[in-house]
Biotite code that builds the C-alpha atoms (Angstrom):
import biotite.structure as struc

atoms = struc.array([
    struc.Atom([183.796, 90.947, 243.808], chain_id="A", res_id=1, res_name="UNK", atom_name="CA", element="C"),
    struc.Atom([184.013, 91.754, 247.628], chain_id="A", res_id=2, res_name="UNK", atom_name="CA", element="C"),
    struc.Atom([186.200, 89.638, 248.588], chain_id="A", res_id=3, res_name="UNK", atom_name="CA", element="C"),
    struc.Atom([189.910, 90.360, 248.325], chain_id="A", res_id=4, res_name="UNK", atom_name="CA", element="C"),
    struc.Atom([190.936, 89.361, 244.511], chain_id="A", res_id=5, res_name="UNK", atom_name="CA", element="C"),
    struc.Atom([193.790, 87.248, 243.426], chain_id="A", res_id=6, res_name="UNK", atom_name="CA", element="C"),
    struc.Atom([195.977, 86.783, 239.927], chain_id="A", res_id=7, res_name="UNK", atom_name="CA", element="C"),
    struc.Atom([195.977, 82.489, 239.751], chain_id="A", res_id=8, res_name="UNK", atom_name="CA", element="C"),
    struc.Atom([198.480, 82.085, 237.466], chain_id="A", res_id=9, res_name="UNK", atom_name="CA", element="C"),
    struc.Atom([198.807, 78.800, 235.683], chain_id="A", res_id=10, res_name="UNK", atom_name="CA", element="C"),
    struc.Atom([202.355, 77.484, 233.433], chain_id="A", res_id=11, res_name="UNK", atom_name="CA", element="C"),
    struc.Atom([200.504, 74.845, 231.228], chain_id="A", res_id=12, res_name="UNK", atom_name="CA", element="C"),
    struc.Atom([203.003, 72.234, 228.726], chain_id="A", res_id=13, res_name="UNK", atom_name="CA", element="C"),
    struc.Atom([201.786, 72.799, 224.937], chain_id="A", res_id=14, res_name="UNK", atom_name="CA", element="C"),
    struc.Atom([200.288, 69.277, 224.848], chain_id="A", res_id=15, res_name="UNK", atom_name="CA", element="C"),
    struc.Atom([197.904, 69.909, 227.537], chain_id="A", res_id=16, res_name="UNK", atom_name="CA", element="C"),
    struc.Atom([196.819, 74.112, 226.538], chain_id="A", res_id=17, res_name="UNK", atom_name="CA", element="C"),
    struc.Atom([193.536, 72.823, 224.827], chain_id="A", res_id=18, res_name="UNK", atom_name="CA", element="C"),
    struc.Atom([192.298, 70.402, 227.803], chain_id="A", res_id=19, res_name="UNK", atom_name="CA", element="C"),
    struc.Atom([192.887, 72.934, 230.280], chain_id="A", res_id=20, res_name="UNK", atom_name="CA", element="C"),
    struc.Atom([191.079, 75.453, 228.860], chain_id="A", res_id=21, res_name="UNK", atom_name="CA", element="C"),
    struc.Atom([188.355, 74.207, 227.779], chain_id="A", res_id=22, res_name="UNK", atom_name="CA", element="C"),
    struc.Atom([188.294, 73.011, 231.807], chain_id="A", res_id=23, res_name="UNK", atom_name="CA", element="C"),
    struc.Atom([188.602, 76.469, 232.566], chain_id="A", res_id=24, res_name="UNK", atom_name="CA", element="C"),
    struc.Atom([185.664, 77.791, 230.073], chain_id="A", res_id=25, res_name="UNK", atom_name="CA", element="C"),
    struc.Atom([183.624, 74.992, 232.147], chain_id="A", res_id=26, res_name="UNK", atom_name="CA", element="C"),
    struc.Atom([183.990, 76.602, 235.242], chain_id="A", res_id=27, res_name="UNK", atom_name="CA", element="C"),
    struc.Atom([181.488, 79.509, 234.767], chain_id="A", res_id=28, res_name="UNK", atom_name="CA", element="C"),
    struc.Atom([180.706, 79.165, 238.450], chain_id="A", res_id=29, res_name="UNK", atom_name="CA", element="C"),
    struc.Atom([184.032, 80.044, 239.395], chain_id="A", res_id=30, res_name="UNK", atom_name="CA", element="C"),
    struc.Atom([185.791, 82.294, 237.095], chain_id="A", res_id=31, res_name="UNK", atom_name="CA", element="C"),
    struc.Atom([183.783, 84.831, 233.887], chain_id="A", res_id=32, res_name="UNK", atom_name="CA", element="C"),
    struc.Atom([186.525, 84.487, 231.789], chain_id="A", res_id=33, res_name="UNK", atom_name="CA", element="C"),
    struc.Atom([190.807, 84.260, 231.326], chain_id="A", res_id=34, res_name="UNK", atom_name="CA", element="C"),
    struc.Atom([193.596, 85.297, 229.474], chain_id="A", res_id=35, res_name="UNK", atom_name="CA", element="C"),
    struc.Atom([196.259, 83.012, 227.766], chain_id="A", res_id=36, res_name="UNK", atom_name="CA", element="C"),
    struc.Atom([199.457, 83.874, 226.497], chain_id="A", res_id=37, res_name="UNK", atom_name="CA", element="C"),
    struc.Atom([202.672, 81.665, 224.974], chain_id="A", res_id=38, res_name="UNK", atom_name="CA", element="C"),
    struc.Atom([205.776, 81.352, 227.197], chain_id="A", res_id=39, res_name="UNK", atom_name="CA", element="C"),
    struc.Atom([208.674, 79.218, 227.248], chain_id="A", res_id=40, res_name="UNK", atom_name="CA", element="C"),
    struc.Atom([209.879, 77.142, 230.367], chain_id="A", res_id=41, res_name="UNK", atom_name="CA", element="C"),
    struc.Atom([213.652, 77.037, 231.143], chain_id="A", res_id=42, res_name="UNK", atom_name="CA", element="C"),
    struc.Atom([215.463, 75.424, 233.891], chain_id="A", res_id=43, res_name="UNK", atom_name="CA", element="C"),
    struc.Atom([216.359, 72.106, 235.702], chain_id="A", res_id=44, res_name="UNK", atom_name="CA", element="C"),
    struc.Atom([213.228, 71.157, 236.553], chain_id="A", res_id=45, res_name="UNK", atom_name="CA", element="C"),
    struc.Atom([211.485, 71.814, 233.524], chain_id="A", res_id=46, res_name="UNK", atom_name="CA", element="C"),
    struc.Atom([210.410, 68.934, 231.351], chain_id="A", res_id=47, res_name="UNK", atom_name="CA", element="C"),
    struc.Atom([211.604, 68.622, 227.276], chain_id="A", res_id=48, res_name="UNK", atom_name="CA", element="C"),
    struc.Atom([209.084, 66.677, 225.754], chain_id="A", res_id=49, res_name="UNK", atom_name="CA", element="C"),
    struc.Atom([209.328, 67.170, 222.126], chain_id="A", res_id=50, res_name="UNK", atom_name="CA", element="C"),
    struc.Atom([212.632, 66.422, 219.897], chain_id="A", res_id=51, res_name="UNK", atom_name="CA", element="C"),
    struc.Atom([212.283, 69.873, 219.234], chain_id="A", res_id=52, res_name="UNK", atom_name="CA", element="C"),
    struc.Atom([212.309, 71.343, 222.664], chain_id="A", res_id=53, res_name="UNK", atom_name="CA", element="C"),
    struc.Atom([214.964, 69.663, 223.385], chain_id="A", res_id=54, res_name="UNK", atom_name="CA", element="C"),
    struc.Atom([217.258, 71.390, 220.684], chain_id="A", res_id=55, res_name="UNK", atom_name="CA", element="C"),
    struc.Atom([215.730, 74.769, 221.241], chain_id="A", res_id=56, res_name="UNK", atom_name="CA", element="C"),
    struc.Atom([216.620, 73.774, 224.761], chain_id="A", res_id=57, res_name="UNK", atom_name="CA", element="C"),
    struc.Atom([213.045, 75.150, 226.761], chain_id="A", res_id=58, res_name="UNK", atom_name="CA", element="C"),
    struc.Atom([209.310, 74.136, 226.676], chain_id="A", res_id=59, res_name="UNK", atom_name="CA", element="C"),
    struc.Atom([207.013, 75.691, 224.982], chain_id="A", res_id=60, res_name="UNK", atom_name="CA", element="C"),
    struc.Atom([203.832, 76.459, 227.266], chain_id="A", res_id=61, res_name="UNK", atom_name="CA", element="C"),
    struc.Atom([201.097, 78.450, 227.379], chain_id="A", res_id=62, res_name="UNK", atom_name="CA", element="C"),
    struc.Atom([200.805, 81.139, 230.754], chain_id="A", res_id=63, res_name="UNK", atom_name="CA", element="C"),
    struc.Atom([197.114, 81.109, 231.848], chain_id="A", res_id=64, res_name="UNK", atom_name="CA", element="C"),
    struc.Atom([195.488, 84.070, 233.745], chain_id="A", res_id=65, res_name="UNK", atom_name="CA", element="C"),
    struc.Atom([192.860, 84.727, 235.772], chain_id="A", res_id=66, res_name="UNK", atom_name="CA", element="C"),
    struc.Atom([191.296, 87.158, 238.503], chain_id="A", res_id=67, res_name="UNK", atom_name="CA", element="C"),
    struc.Atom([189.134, 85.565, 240.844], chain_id="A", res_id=68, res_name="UNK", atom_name="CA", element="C"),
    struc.Atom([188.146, 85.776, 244.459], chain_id="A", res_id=69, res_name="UNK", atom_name="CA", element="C"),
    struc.Atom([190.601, 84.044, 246.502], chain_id="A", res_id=70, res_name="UNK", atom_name="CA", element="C"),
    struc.Atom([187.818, 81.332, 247.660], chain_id="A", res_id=71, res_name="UNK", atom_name="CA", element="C"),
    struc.Atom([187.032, 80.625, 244.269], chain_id="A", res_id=72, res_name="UNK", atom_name="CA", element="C"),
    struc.Atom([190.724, 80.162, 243.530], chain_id="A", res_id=73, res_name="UNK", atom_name="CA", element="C"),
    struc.Atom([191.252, 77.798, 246.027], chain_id="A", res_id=74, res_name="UNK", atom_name="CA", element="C"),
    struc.Atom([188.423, 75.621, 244.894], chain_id="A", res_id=75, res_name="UNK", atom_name="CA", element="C"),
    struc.Atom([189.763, 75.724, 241.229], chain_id="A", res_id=76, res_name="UNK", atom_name="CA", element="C"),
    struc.Atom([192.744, 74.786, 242.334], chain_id="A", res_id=77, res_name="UNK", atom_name="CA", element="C"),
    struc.Atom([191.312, 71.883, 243.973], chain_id="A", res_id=78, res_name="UNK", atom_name="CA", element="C"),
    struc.Atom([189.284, 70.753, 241.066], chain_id="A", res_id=79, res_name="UNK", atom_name="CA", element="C"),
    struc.Atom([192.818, 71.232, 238.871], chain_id="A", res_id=80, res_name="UNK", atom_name="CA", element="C"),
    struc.Atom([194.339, 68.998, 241.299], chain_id="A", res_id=81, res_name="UNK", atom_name="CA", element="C"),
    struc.Atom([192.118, 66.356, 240.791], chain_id="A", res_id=82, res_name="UNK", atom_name="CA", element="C"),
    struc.Atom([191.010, 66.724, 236.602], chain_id="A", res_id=83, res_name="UNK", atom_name="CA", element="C"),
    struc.Atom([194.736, 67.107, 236.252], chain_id="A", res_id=84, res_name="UNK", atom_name="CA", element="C"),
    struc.Atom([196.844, 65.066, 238.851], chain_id="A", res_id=85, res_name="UNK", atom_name="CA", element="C"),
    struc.Atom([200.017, 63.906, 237.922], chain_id="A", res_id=86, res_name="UNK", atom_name="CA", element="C"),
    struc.Atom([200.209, 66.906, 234.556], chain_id="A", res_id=87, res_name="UNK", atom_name="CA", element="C"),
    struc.Atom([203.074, 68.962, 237.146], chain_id="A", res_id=88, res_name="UNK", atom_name="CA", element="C"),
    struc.Atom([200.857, 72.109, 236.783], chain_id="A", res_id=89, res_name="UNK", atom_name="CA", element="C"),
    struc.Atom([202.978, 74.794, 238.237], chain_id="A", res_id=90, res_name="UNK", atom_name="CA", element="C"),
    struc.Atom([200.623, 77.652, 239.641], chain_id="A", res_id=91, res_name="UNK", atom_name="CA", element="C"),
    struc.Atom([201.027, 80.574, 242.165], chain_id="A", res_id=92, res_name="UNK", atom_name="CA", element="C"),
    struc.Atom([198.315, 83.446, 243.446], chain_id="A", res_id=93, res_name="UNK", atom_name="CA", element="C"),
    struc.Atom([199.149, 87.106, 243.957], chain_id="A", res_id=94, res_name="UNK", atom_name="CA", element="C"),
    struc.Atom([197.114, 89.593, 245.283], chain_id="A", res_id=95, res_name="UNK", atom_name="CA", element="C"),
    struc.Atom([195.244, 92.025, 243.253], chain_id="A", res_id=96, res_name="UNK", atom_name="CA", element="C"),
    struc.Atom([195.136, 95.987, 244.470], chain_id="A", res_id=97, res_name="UNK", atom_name="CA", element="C"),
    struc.Atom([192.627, 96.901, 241.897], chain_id="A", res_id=98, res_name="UNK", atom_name="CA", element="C"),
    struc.Atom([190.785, 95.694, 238.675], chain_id="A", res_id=99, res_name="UNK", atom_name="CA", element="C"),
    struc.Atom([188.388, 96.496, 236.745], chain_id="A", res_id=100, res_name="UNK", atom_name="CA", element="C"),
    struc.Atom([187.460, 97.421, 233.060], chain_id="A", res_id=101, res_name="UNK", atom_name="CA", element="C"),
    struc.Atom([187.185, 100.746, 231.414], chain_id="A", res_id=102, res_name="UNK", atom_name="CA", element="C"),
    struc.Atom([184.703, 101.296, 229.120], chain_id="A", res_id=103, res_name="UNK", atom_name="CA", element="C"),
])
């Protein structure tokens, strides 16, 4: 990668964790590979879909990962934006000093 890499981070509602990554696994062009994880979502503008949620009082939601150059994020966020308009994705990109794998 010689362009400057980013961390895309995605927050992803339970209901829609399977759909969006198996769009992500499509994207071979763009990204080799991801990491999810479970979280839960609190605050005001966080949406309680499930009977349950609501008593537990947060969402459950999967956190999605990924290391990518900063081109390619912006054009997966711009095919997220359309495959997934309307979902409330929350996302954000960080820069990344260093990765790498060690073998």
């Amino acid at each position: 990668m010689t362009e400057q890499p980013v961390c895309l981070t995605l927050i992803v509602p339970r209901q829609l964790r399977d759909e969006v990554f198996d769009y992500l696994t499509g994207q071979a062009d763009l990204i080799s590979g991801f990491s999810g994880s479970h979280g839960t979502g609190h605050g005001a503008d966080v949406r309680l879909h499930t009977a349950a949620e609501r008593v537990k009082g947060h969402a459950d939601q999967a956190i999605v990962q990924v290391i990518l150059a900063r081109s390619d994020a912006s054009g997966l966020l711009e095919g997220l934006r359309v495959s997934f308009a309307g979902t409330r994705l929350v996302y954000w990109t960080t820069p990344v000093a260093e990765f790498g794998r060690i073998d």
